[in-house]
DOMI-470970 format. One record per atom (N, C-alpha, C): y, x, z. Coordinates in steps of 0.02 Angstrom, whole numbers, plus 50000, padded with zeros to 5 digits. Example, Ala and Ser with C-alpha at 12.3 -4.5 7.8 and 13.67 -1.06 7.14 Angstrom:
2
497165066050390/497755061550390/498355066050390/498885064250354/499475068450357/500025064550394/
***
This chain:
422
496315022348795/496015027648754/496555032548730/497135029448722/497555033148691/497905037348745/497875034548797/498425036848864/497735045048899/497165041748889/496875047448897/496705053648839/496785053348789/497025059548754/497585063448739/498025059648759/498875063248762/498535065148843/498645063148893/498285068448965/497795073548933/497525074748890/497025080348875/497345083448860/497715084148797/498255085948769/498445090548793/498995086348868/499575090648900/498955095948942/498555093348969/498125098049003/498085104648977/497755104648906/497485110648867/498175113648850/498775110748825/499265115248832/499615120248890/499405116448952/499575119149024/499015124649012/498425123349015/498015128549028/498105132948995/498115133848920/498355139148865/498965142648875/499635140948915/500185143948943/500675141448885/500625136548839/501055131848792/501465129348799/501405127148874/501735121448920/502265123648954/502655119648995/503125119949029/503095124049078/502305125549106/501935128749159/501675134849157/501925137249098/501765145149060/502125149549122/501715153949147/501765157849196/502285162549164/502935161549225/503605169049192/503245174649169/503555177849127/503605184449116/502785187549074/502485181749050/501545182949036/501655181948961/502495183648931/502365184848857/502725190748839/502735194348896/503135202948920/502545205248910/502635212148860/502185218848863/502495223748881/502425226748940/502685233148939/502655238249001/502745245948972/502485250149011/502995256449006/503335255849068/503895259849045/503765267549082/503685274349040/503345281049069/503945286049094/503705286949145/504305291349171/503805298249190/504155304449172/504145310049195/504475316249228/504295318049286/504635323449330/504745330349290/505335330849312/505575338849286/506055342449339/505835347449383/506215348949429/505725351849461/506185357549495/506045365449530/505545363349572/504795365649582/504305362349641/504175369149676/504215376849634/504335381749671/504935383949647/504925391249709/505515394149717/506025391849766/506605395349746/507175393049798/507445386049822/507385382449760/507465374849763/506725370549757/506175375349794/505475370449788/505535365749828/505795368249886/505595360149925/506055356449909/506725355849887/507155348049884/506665347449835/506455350349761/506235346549717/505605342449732/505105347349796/504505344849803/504795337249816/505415335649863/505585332649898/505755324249828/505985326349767/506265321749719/505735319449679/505075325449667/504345322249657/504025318649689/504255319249761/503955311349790/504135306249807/504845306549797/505255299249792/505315296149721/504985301249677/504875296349597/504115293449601/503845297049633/503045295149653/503265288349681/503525287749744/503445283149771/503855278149755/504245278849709/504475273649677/504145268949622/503615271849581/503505270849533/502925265449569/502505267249620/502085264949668/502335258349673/503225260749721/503115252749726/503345247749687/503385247549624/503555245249575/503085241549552/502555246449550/501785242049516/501425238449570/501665241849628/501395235049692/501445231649703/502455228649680/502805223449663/502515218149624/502415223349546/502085217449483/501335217349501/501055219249558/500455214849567/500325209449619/500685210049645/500855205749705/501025198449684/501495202249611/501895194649560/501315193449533/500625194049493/500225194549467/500375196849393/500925202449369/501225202449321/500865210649305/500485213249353/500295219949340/499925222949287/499495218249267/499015218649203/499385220749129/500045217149118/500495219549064/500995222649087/501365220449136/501855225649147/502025229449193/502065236049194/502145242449234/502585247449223/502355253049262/502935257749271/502185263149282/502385268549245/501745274649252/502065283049235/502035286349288/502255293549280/501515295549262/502005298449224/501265303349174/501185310949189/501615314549209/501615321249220/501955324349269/502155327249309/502685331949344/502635339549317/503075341749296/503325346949270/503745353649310/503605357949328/504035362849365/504325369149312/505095367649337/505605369149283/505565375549317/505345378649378/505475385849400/506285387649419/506595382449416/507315383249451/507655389049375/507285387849328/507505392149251/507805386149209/508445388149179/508515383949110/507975382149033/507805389549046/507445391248977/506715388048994/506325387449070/505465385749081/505805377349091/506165376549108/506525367649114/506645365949036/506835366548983/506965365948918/506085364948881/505795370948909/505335370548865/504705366048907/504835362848982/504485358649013/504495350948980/505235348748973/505385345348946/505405341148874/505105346848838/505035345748772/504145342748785/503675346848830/503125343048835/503175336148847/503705334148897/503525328948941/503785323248879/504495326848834/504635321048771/504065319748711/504105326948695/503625327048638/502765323448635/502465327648702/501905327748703/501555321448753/502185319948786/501585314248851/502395307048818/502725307648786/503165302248752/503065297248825/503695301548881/504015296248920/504865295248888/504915288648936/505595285448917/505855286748955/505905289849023/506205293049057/506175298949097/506755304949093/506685309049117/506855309749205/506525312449253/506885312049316/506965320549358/507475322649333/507775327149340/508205331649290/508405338049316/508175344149365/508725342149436/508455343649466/509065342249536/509605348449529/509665353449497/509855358349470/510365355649397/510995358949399/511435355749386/511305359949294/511295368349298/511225370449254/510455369649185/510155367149244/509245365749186/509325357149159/509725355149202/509965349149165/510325349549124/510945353149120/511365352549047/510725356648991/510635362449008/510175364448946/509455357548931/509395355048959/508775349848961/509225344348905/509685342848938/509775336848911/510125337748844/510565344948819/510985346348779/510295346148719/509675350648748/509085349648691/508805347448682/508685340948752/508015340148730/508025332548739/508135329848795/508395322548808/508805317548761/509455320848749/509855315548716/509745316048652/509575322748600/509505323148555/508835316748534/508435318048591/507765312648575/507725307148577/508365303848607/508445299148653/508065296848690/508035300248770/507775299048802/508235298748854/508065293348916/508605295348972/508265297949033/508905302249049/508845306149109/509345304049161/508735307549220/509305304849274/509275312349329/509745315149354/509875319949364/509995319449434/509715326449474/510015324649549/510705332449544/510825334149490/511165340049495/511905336949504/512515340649530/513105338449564/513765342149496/513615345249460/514005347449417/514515342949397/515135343249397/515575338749361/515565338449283/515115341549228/515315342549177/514795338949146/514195339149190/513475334349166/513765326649135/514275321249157/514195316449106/514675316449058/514945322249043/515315324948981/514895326948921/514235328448955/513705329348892/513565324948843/513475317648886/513495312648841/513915309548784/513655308948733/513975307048662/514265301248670/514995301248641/515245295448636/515075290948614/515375284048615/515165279748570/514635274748578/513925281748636/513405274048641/513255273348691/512845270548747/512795271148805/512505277848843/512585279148881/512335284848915/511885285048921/511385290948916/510785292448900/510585298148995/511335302449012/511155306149064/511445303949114/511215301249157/511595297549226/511435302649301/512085302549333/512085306949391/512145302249442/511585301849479/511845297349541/511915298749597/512085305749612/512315308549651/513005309649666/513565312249704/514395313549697/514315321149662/514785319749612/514985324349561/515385330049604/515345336349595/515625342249617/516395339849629/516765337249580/517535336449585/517535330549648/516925325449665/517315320649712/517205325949777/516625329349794/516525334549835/516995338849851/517135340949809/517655347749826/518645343049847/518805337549809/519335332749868/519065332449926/518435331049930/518445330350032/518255335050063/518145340550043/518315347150064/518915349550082/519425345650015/520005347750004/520315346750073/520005338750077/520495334750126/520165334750214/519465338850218/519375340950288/519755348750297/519655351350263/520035357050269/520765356250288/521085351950248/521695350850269/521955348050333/521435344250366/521365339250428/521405343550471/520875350050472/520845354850530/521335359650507/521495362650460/522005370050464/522525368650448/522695363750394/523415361750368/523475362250304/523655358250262/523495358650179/523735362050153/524075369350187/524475373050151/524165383050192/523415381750211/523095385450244/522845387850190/522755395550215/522625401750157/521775400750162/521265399750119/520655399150115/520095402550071/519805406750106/519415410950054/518815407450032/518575409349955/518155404349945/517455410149917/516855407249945/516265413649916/515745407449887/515645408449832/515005403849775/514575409349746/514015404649758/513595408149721/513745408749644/513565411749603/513795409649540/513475406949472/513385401449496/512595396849456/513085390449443/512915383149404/513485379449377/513525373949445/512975375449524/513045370649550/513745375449598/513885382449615/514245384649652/514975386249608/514795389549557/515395391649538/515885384949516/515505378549480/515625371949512/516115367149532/515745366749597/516015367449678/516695368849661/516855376449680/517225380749692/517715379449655/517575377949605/518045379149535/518455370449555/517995365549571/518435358249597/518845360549646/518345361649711/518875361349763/519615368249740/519445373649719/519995375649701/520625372049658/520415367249619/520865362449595/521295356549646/520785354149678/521015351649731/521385354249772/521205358949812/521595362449860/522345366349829/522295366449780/523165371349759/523285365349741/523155359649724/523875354549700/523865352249762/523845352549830/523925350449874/524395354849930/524535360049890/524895366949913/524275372249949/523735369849962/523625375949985/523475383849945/523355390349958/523115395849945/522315399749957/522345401049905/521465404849922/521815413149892/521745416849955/521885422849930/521125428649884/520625426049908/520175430749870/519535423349849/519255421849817/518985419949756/518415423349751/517745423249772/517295428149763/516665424749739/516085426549659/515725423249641/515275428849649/514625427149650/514145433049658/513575431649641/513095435449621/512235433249594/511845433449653/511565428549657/510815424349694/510525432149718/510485436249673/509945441549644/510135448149664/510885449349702/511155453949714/510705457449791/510475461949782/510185465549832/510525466749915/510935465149919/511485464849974/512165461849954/512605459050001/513265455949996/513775458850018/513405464750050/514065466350083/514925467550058/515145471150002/515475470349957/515735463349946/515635457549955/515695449349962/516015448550015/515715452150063/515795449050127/516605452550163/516695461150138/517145462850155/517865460150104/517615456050049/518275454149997/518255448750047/518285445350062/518155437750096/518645436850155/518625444750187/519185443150264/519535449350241/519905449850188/520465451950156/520825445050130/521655445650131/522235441750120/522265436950189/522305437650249/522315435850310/522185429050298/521575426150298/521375417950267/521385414350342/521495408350335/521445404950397/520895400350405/520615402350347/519795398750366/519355400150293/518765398950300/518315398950226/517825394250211/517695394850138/517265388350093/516725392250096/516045390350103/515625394150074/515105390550041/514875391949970/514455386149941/513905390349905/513275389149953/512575391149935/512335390149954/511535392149955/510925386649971/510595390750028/510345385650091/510155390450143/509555394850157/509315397850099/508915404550076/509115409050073/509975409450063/510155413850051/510745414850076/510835410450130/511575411050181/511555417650202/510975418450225/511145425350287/511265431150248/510955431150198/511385436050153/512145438150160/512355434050166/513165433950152/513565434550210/513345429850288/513445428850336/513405434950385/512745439250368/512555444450419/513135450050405/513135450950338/513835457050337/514375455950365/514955445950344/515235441850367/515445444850452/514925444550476/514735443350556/515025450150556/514645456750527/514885463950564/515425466950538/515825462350491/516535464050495/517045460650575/516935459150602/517025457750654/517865451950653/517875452150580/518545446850555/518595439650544/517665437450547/517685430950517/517365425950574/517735421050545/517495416350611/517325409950578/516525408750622/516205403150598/516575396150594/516905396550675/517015389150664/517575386550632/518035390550571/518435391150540/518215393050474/517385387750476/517205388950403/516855384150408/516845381850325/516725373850300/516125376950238/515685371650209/515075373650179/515125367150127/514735368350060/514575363650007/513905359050037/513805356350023/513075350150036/512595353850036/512285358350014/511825360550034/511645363650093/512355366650157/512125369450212/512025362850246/511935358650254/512265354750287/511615352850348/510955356750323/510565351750377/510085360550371/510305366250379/509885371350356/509435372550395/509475370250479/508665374050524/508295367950495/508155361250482/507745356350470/507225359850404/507565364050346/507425370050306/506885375550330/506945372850379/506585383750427/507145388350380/507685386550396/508285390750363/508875393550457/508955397950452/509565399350501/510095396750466/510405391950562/511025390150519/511605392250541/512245390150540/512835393950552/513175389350617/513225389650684/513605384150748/514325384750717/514765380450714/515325380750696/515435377950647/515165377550583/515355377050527/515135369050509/515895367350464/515855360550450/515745360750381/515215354050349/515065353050283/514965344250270/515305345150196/515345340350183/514755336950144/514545330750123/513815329450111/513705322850080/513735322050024/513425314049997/513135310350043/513215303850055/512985299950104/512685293850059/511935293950066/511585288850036/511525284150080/511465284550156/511625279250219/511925273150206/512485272550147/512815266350143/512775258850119/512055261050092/511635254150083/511385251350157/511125247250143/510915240650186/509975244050214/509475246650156/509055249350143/508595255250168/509125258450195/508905266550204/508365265950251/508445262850317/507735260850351/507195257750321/507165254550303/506625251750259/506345256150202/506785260050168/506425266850118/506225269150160/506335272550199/506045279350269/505445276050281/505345272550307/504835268950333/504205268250274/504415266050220/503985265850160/503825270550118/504375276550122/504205282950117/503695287150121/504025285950216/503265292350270/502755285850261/502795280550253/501885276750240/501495280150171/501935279650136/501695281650068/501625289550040/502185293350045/502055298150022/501575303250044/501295308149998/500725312350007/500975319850004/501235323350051/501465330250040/502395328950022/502545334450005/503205335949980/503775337950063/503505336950122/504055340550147/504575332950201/504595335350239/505125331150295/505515326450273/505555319350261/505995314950252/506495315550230/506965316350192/507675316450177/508115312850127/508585308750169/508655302750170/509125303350044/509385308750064/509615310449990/509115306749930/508485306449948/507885306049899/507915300149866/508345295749908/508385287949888/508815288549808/509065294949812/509395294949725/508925293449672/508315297749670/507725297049630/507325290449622/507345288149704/506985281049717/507325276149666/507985274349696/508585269949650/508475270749572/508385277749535/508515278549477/507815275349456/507135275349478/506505275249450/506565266249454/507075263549497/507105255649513/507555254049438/507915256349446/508655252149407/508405254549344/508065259449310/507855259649235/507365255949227/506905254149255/506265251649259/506685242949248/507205242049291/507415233549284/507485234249224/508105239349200/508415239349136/507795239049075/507525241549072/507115241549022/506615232449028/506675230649083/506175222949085/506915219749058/507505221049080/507955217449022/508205217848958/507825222948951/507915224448868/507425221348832/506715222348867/506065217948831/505805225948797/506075232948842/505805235348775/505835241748813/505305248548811/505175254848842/505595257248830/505855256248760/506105262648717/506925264248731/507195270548770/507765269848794/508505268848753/508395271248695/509005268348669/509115261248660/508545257248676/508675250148674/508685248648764/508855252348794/508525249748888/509185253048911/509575256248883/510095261348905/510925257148916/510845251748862/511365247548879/511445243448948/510895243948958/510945239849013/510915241749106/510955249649090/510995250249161/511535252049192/511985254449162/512705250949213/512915245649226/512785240149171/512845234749196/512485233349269/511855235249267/511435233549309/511745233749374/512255238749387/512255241549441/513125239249475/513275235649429/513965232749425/513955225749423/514555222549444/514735215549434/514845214649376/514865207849369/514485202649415/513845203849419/513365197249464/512815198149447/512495194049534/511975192749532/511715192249583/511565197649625/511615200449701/511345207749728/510665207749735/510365212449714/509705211349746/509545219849768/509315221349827/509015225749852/508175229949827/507915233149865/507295235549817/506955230449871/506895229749951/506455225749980/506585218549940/506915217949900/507095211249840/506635210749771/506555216749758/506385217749701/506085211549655/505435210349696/505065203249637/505545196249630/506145195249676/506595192049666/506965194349579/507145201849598/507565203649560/506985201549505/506515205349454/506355202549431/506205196049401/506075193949434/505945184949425/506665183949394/507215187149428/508035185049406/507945187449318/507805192049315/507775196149241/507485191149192/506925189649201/506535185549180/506795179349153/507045176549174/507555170049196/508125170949156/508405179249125/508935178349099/509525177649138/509305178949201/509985178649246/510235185049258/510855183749271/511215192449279/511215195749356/510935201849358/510455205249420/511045210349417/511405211349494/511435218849513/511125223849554/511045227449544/510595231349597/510665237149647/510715233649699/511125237649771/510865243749814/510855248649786/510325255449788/510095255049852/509735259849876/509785261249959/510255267749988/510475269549930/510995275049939/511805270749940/511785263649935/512345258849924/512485259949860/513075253549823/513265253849772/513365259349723/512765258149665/512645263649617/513375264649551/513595259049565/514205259549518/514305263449469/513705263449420/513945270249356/514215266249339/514875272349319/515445272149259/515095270549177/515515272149135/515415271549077/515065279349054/515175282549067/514955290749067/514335290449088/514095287349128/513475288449169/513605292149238/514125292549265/514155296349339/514115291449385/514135292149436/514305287349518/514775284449516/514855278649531/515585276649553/516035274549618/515595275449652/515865274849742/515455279649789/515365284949783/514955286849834/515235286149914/514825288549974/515235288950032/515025296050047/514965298450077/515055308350104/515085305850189/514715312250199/514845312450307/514775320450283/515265319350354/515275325250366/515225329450441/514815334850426/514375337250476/514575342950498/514285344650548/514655351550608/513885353250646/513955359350620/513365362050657/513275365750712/513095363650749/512885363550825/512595370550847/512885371950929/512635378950959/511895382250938/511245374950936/510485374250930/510465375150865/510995374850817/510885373750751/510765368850713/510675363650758/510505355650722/511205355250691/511215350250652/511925347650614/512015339450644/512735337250650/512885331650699/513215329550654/513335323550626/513865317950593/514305315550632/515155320850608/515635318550656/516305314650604/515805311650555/516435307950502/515865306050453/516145297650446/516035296850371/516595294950329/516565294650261/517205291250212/516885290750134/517175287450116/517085282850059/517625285549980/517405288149937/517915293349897/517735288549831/518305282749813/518215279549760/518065284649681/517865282349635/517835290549576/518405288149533/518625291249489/519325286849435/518725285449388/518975281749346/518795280649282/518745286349229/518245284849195/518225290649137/518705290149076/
***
């Protein structure tokens, strides 16, 4: 009699979740909201269309994950809005304040735009504490962040300064590190930038840039650009702008009859320009963040084009957005908590040793690891996310590309550009 009411006992405690047999993670509440902010028209509409659907489809498979775990009912991941910043500081500032104020997400995912992010985040993000994650390349973006607490703005892309060294150092490979180089930027904070690194780079390495030329998006013709450019007898040129607006610069370029393509090198954005319906330049070599260096990248592509609805041709870059909508989403199931100044400590760790690796085709592993209290790293599909203490990248890899007679672009180098410490 007695042996059968202690068995009732343990029963009704099993069944109630009291027991030893209490299903992981079923005393977790939580719902962590992320919202898009980034250019969907204009000059930068399609990459952005392109970063709205790798947060889409991230967030997707996140909650497909926790239902699969049967964990979906309490805990999730839910974008509430997409926002188009108009490729403006001032319509990005005041997008942003909706997406904090009014739809109260915990995370921001963008501007891919280097300048609507510092104004975003200088007003509206960190002040609120909220975190953002940025696809913009500016070197000055994790300088925004306040000392003292964890980073709130994370770049997981290569910062302008690691860009503009391997510029430094293809340029030097083909002309000689002490080759005269003219440099033409647009003059916005992702070109002038650029320009402003690799010019650092390139003179402590001995070389010379005899003319230096910055110019507006907005300027009705270049020509004036184009004739400063093959003045001071240069032995080759940088050119860093977006391929909307190459031929601008290129067609004058061309009828000075001085400049020569294949003795000209480009910032990440030319790097793939007919795939664009953009004309591109045969000759010209560019250098290019390489998200390839994970284990992953096939398996996103693939789950990508299954999933996504619109936004524009595959591109493999997108896995930045994917990674970021993964690794905050862990961070916050290891905090126990939405709210990002409590979820913010924990995502460099996340992404750093020690730790167990776990991939995104890992994910309900990784979880389950969280859960458990075990220590999770998380191995992007762009490869090791390594934020610093700042919130920037810490290993990216770069290829670098040469564009072809047809105009396609060919990968005739990759390399691996460790970042220093902050």
């Amino acid at each position: 009699m007695k042996f059968g009411a202690a068995a009732t006992a343990l029963v009704m405690a099993l069944t109630c979740g009291t027991g030893v047999a209490q299903t992981l993670g079923s005393d977790v509440n939580l719902t962590v909201k992320y919202g898009v902010l980034v250019s969907l028209t204009g000059t930068s509409g399609a990459s952005g269309q392109l970063w709205n659907q790798a947060t889409i489809v991230g967030v997707a498979y996140i909650n497909k994950t926790l239902a699969q775990m049967g964990l979906g009912s309490h805990i999730n991941a839910q974008l509430v809005d997409s926002q188009d910043s108009q490729s403006d500081a001032a319509s990005g500032v005041e997008a942003a304040r909706k997406l904090v104020s009014i739809d109260n997400v915990n995370v921001v995912m963008g501007d891919i735009l280097s300048s609507v992010t510092a104004a975003v985040a200088t007003s509206v993000t960190i002040p609120d504490h909220v975190v953002e994650f940025t696809g913009g390349t500016a070197t000055s973006l994790p300088q925004i962040n306040p000392k003292g607490i964890p980073p709130l703005l994370y770049q997981p892309p290569a910062s302008n300064a690691l860009e503009g060294a391997v510029l430094a150092q293809i340029i030097a490979a083909a002309l000689g590190r002490k080759a005269a180089i003219n440099v033409a930027a647009e003059n916005d904070a992702y070109g002038a930038g650029l320009a402003a690194d690799f010019k650092t780079a390139w003179t402590a390495g001995g070389g010379t840039i005899p003319e230096y030329v910055l110019y507006n998006e907005n300027q009705p013709t270049l020509d004036t650009a184009a004739q400063q450019l093959v003045q001071g007898s240069p032995t080759g040129w940088l050119i860093i702008d977006f391929c909307t607006n190459l031929p601008k610069l290129t067609d004058p370029l061309q009828r000075t009859g001085q400049w020569n393509p294949q003795k000209t090198f480009g910032g990440d954005t030319l790097s793939d320009c007919k795939s664009q319906g953009q004309r591109a330049i045969p000759g010209m070599r560019v250098a290019k963040p390489y998200v390839g260096s994970g284990s992953t990248l096939p398996q996103y592509q693939a789950y990508y084009q299954q999933t996504a609805k619109g936004g524009g041709t595959f591109q493999g870059w997108t896995a930045e957005a994917f990674d970021s909508v993964i690794v905050s989403f862990l961070a916050a199931l290891e905090a126990r908590s939405s709210d990002p100044a409590k979820f913010a400590q924990y995502i460099v760790p996340l992404t750093n040793a020690p730790g167990t690796k776990y991939t995104f085709v890992q994910l309900d592993k990784a979880i389950t690891a969280i859960l458990k209290g075990e220590k999770v790293q998380y191995e992007g599909v762009s490869g090791p996310l390594n934020f610093l203490s700042n919130g920037a990248t810490g290993a990216p890899a770069f290829q670098i590309f040469e564009i072809q007679p047809d105009g396609t672009s060919r990968v005739v180098k990759e390399m691996i550009v460790k970042a220093p410490a902050p």
